[in-house]
N, C-alpha and C positions, 0 to 999 in steps of 0.2 A: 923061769919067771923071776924077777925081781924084784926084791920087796916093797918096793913103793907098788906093785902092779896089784890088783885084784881079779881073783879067778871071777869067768861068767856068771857064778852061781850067786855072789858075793855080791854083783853089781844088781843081780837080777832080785835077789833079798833086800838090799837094797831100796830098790827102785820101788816094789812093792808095798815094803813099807811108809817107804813116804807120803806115799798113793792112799795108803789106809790113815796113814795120821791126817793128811790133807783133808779126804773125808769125812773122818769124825771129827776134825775143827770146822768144816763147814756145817755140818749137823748141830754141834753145837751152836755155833752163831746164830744159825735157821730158829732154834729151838729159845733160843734168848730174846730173838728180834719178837717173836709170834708171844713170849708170855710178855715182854714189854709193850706190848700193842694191846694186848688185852686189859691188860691193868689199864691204861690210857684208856682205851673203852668204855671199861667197867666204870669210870671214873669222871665221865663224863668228855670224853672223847673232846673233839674239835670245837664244842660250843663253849668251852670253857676256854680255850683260847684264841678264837679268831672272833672279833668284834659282833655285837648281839644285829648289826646293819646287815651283815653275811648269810645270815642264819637262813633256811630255807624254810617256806613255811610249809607243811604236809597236808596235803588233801582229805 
């Protein structure tokens, strides 16, 4: 084998890990998106930005 080559085990380490970093950066994201949504919520959500004409009235 030659050294630029990498053994199966290496590619297969590898592969894996990326797989696991990919996943916990989508986690993370997931988990940013959901408390920035909340805080927007908590805070008066969409009546505080889309014109008081919009608003729907509740039964």
């Amino acid at each position: 084998m030659s050294p630029g080559e990498r053994s199966e085990d290496a590619i297969r380490r590898a592969v894996l890990t990326h797989r696991i970093r990919i996943l916990t950066l989508s986690l993370a994201a997931l988990t940013v998106a959901l408390v920035a949504y909340r805080i927007f919520d908590m805070s008066g959500g969409w009546q505080r930005v889309l014109p008081p004409e919009w608003a729907v009235e509740k039964k």
